[in-house]
C-alpha positions in Angstrom: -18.4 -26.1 -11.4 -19.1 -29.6 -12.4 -16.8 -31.9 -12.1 -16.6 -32.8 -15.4 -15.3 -29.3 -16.7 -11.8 -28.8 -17.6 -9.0 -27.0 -14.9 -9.3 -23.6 -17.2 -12.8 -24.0 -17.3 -13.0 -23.5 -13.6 -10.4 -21.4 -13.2 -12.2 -19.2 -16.1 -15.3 -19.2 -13.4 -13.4 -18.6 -10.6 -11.7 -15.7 -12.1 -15.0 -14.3 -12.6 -16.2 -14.9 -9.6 -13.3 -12.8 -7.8 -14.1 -10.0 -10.2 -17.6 -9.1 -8.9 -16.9 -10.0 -5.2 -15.0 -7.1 -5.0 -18.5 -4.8 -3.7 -18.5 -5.2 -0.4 -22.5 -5.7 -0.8 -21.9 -9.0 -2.9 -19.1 -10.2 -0.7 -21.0 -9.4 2.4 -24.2 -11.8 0.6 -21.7 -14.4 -0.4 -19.7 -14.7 2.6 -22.6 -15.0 4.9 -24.1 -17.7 2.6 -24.2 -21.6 1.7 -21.4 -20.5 -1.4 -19.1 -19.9 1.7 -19.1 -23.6 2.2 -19.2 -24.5 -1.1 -15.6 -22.7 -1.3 -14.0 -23.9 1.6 -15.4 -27.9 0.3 -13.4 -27.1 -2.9 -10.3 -25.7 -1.1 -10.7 -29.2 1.1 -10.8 -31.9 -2.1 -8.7 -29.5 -4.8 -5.4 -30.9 -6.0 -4.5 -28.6 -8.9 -2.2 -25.9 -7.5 -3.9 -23.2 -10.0 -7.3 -23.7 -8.4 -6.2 -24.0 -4.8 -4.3 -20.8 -5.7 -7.4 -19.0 -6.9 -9.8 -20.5 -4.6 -7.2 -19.1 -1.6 -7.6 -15.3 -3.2 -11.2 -15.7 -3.5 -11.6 -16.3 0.5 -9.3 -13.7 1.1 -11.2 -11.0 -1.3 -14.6 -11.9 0.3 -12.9 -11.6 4.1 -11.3 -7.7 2.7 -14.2 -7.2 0.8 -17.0 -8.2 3.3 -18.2 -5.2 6.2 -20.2 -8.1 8.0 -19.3 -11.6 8.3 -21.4 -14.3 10.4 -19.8 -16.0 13.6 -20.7 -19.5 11.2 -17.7 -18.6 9.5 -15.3 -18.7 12.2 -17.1 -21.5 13.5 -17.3 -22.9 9.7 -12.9 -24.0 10.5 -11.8 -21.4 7.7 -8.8 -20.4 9.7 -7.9 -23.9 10.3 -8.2 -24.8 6.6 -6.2 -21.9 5.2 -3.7 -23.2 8.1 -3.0 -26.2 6.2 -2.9 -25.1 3.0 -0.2 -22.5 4.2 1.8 -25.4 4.6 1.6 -26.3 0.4 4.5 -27.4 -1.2 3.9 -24.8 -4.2 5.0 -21.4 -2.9 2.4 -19.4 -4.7 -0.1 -21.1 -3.0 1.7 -20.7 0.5 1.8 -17.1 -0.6 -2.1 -16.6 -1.4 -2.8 -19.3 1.8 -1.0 -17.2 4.1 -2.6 -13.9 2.5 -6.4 -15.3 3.4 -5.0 -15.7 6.5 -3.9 -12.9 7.4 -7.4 -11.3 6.3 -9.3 -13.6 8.2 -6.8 -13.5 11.1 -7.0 -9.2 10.7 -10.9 -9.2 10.7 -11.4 -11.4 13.7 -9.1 -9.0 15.8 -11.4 -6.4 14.8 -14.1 -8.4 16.8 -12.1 -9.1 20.0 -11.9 -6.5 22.6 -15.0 -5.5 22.4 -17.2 -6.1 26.3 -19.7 -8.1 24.2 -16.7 -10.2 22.2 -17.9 -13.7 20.9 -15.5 -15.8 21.4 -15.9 -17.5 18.3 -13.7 -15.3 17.0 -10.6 -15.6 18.8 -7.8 -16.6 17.1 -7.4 -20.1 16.5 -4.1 -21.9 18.1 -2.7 -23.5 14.7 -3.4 -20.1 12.6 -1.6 -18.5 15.6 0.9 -21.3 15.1 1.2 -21.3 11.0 1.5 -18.0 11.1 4.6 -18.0 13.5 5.6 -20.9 11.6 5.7 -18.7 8.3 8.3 -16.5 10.0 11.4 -19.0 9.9 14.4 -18.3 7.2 13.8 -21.1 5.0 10.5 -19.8 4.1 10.1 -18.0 0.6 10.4 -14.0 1.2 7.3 -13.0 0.5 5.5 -15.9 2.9 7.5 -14.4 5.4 6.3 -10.7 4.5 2.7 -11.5 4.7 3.0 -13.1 8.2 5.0 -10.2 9.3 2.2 -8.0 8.1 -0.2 -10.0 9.5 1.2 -9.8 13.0 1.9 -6.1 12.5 -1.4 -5.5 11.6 -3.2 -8.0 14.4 -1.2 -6.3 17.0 -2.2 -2.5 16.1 -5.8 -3.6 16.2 -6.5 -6.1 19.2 -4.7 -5.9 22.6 -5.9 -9.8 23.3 -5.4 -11.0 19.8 -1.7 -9.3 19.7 -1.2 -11.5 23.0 -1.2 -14.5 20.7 2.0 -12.9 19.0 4.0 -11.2 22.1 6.4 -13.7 22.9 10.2 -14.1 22.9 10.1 -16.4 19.7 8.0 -14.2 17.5 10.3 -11.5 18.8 13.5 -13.2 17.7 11.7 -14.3 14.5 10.6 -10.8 13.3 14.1 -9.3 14.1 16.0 -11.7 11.9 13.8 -11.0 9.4 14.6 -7.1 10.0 18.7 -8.3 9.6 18.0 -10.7 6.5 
């Protein structure tokens, strides 16, 4: 993706891209690989909303997609990054930001509780944070869905990643969400 092609050009790759990373064989190669970088560098430096959108999906395909995922990538600050863009002014980015997230967030409880847990992949304070953050009224609907999920989901899988979430805030939060 050169710099010199046009926005749909590389939204015309990217697009493509997310269409074969959907085999968990590819997504397992490309996540564990130098692209993985590549992506995140991108996501960094991007201004268009339409890429940072698509570039947000892609991360979050390759985490879904992905059986076996390298402690370089949690050490590689994708959760922070997807942190920060969960804070984007566009609310379709929010949306596929938070999304990522919550699949990176999802897959590194799946590592935790384990005797032999790295802790590499606990959860990282500020997606802890952006993710409670996500909760508040004020935030579009569907931003607030997805963190909801997330939290649901995180707390069904990991008894020490669901610690992250079982407080009296997140508690207040989810219920008036429940009464919105």
């Amino acid at each position: 993706m050169a710099a010199s092609g046009t926005v749909n050009d590389k939204l015309n790759v990217l697009v493509y891209f997310e269409s074969i990373i959907l085999n968990s064989n590819v997504a397992n190669r490309l996540i564990n690989s130098a692209f993985m970088n590549l992506l995140t560098k991108l996501l960094k430096n991007v201004k268009s909303p339409h890429l940072k959108l698509r570039l947000c999906s892609i991360l979050g395909q390759l985490v879904r997609h992905s059986t076996v995922i390298g402690n370089e990538v949690a050490e590689g600050g994708l959760a922070e990054l997807l942190s920060e863009v969960v804070g984007d002014k566009n609310e379709k980015v929010r949306r596929k930001a938070v999304a990522s997230l919550g699949e990176f967030m999802f897959y590194a409880a799946t590592q935790l509780d384990d005797e032999q847990a790295d802790p590499v992949w606990n959860l990282a304070p500020c997606a802890v944070k952006s993710l409670i953050k996500c909760l508040h009224q004020g935030e579009d609907d569907i931003v607030r869905f997805y963190a909801c999920k997330t939290i649901e989901n995180i707390t069904a899988q990991s008894i020490s990643a669901g610690c992250n979430f079982a407080t009296l805030e997140v508690a207040t939060l989810l219920l008036n969400i429940y009464h919105t």
